[in-house]
C-alpha positions as CSV (number, residue, x, y, z in Angstrom):
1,X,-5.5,-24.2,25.0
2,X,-9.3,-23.5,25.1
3,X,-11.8,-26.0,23.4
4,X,-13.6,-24.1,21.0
5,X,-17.1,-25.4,19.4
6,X,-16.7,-26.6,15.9
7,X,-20.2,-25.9,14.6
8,X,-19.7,-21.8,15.2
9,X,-19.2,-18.8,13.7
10,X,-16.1,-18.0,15.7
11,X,-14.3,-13.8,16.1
12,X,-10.9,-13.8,17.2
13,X,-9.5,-10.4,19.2
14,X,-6.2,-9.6,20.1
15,X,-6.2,-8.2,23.4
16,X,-4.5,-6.0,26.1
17,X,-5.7,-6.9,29.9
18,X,-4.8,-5.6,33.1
19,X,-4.3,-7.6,36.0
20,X,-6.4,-5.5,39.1
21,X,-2.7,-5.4,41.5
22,X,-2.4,-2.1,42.7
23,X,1.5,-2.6,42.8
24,X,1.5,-3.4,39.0
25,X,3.7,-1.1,37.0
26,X,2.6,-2.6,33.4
27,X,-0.7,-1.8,33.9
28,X,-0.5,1.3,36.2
29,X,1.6,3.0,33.1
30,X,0.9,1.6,30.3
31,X,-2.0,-0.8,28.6
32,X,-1.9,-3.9,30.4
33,X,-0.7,-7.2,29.8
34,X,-0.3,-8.7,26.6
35,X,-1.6,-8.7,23.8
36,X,-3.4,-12.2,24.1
37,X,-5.2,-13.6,21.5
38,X,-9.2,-14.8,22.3
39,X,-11.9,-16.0,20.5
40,X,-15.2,-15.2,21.0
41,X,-18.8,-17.3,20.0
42,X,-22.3,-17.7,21.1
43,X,-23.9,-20.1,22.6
44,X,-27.9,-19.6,22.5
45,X,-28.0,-15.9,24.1
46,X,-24.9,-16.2,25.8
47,X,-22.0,-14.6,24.4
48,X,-18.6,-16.9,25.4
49,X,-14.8,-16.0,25.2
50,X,-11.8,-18.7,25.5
51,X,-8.3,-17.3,25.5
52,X,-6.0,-18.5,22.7
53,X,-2.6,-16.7,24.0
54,X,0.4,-15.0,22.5
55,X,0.2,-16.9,18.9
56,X,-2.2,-16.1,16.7
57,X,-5.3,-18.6,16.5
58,X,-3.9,-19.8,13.0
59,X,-0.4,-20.8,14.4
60,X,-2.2,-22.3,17.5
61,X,-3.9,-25.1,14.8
62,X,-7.2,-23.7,15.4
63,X,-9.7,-23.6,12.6
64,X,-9.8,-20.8,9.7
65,X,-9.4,-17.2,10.8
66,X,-10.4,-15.7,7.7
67,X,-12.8,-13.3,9.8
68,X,-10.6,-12.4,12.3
69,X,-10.1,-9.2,13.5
């Protein structure tokens, strides 16, 4: 599990993502791996991501996901 900040406004994404192995039928013919939850924030300028995983961010015991999308 990723450490997320507590003191930021926090969006959570389900995701599809493909792996780059030319060999890879999943991605190749269809969307990619997945989905995988992630959550993204900022830090100053800097936007930052941490992967959550397969269950959702609420069932994962992290924080309110009210705003998720």
């Amino acid at each position: 599990m990723t450490q997320l900040p507590n003191d930021q406004h926090i969006t959570y994404q389900f995701q599809f993502r493909k792996c780059g192995k030319a060999s890879c039928s999943t991605c190749r013919e269809g969307q990619g791996h997945g989905p995988y939850w992630y959550a993204y924030w900022r830090e100053g300028s800097r936007l930052r991501s941490g992967y959550i995983g397969k269950v959702s961010p609420e069932e994962a015991g992290y924080a309110q996901t009210a705003g998720a999308r």
